[in-house]
N, C-alpha and C positions, 0 to 999 in steps of 0.2 A: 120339662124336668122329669127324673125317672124317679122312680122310687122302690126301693128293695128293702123288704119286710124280712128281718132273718129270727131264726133263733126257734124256730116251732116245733113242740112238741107233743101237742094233741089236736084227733084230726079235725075235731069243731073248731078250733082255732084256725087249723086249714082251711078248711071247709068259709068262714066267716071273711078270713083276707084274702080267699078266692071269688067272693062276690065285687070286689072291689077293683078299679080299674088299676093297677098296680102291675110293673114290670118284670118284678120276679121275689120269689117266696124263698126262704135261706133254711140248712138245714145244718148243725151243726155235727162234724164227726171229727170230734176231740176228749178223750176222757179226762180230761183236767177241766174240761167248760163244764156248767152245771147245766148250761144246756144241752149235754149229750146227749146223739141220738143213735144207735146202731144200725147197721147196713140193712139189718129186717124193720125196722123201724121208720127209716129213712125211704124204703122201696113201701111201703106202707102209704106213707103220706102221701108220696108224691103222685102214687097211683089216681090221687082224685082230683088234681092242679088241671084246669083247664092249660090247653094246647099254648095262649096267648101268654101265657105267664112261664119265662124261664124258672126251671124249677133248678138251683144252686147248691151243691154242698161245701161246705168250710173243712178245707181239710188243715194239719199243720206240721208239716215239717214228714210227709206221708210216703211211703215207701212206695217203687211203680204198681205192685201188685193191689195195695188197697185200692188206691185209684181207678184199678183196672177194675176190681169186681166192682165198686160203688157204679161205674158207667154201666157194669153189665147186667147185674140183679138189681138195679134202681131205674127211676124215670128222670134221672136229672141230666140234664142236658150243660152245666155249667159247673166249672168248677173256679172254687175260690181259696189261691195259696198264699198262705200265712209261713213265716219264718223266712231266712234270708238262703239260706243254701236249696233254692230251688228252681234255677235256671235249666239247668241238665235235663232236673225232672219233667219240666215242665214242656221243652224242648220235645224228649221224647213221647210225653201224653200227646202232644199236639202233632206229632207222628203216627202217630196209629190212632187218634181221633180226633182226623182234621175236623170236622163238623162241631167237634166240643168247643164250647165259648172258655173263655180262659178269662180268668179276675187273678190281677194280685196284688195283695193286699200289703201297702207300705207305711208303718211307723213316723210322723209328721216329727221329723227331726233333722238335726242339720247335716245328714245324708242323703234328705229325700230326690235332690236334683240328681245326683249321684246314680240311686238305684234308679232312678226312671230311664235312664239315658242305657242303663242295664237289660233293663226290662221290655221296653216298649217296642220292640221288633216283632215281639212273641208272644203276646198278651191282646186280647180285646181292649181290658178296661183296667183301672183302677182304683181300688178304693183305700182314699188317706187316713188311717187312723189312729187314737192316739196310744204314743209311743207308753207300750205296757210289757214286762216280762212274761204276761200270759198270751201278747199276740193278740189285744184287742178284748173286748169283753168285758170292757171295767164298768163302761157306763159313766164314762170325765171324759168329757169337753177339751181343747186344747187351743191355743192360740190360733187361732184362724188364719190371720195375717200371714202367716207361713206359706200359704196356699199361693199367694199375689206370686210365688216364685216359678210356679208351673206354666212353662210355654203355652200358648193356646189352643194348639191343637194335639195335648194332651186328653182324653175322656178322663172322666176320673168323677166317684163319687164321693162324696162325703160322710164320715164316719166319724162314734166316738161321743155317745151320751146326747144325738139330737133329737131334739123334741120340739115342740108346736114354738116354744120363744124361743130357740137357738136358731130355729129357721127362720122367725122375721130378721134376726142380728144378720145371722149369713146372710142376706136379701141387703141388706145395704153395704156389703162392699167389692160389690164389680167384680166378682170371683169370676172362672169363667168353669164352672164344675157344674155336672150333667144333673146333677141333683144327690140322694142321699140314701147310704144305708141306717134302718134303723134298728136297733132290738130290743133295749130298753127303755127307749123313747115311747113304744107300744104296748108297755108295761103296766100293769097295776098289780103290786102283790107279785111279782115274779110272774104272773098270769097275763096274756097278753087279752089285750082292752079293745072292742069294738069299737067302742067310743074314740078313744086316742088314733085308731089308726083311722078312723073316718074324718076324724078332722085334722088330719095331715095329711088325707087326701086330696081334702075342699082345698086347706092351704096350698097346697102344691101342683095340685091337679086343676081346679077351679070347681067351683061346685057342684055337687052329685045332683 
């Protein structure tokens, strides 16, 4: 199972889910998220991300050129799109940087077969989250059962308010999803918690 820690914005925090065996660290560049983080901000962090951990930023609904400097003044090697008009976009990133990993990120709504069959020529991975006017970010949970409709050889993680017991719930029902994005789930205080994200490590990982 993989696991993607997003949402960081101080570099102890970095620094802390970089000791951890974890697939990749999320950075957010949206100024409506309260987790914003700016392109000097964002090349800041990622500067100290060991090599093993894809380092992702969230972008939404982002013009070619953002994209373009985030790849060139940052260390991130993945990007993650939000909003639904972004096939073109995403088409031509993956043109002039075929090496970048591509996420995009789909609303768990009764569209979601729809956009995937959209999507999935172009894209590495997916993450399913719940359906929000802000694109994700709420920190709510959504019907799970939804998921039973993704083909299986769809990748796809999970997203959307999970924490240590929404991961046992997901664990019994035969989903077939890679594992899970988290941000608030690693929260205390709006501050992210060593504690929470080590023991949804052991959870998911098996024990440190």
């Amino acid at each position: 199972m993989k696991l993607k820690f997003c949402g960081f914005q101080s570099l102890q925090d970095v620094k802390n889910a970089s000791t951890l065996p974890i697939d990749a660290i999320g950075f957010i560049h949206y100024e409506k998220s309260k987790r914003h983080q700016t392109i000097q901000q964002i090349a800041q962090l990622t500067s100290i991300i060991p090599k093993q951990i894809d380092k992702a930023v969230v972008v939404v609904n982002p013009d070619f050129s953002t994209v373009e400097q985030l790849v060139n003044e940052t260390y991130i090697n993945t990007v993650q799109f939000h909003g639904l008009k972004s096939l073109d976009l995403i088409t031509k990133v993956k043109h002039h940087f075929p090496t970048l990993k591509i996420i995009k990120a789909l609303p768990a709504d009764n569209n979601l077969s729809e956009r995937i069959k959209e999507y999935k020529h172009i894209v590495d991975l997916f993450i399913i989250d719940t359906p929000s006017k802000d694109y994700g970010g709420t920190g709510k949970s959504y019907d799970w059962t939804i998921l039973k409709t993704i083909p299986t050889d769809i990748p796809y993680l999970i997203a959307g308010g999970i924490d240590a017991q929404s991961i046992d719930e997901i664990s019994t029902l035969n989903l077939t999803h890679q594992g899970y994005d988290i941000a608030s789930g690693i929260e205390t205080n709006h501050k992210k918690d060593f504690i929470k994200m080590t023991n949804i490590v052991n959870k998911v990982k098996g024990d440190l």
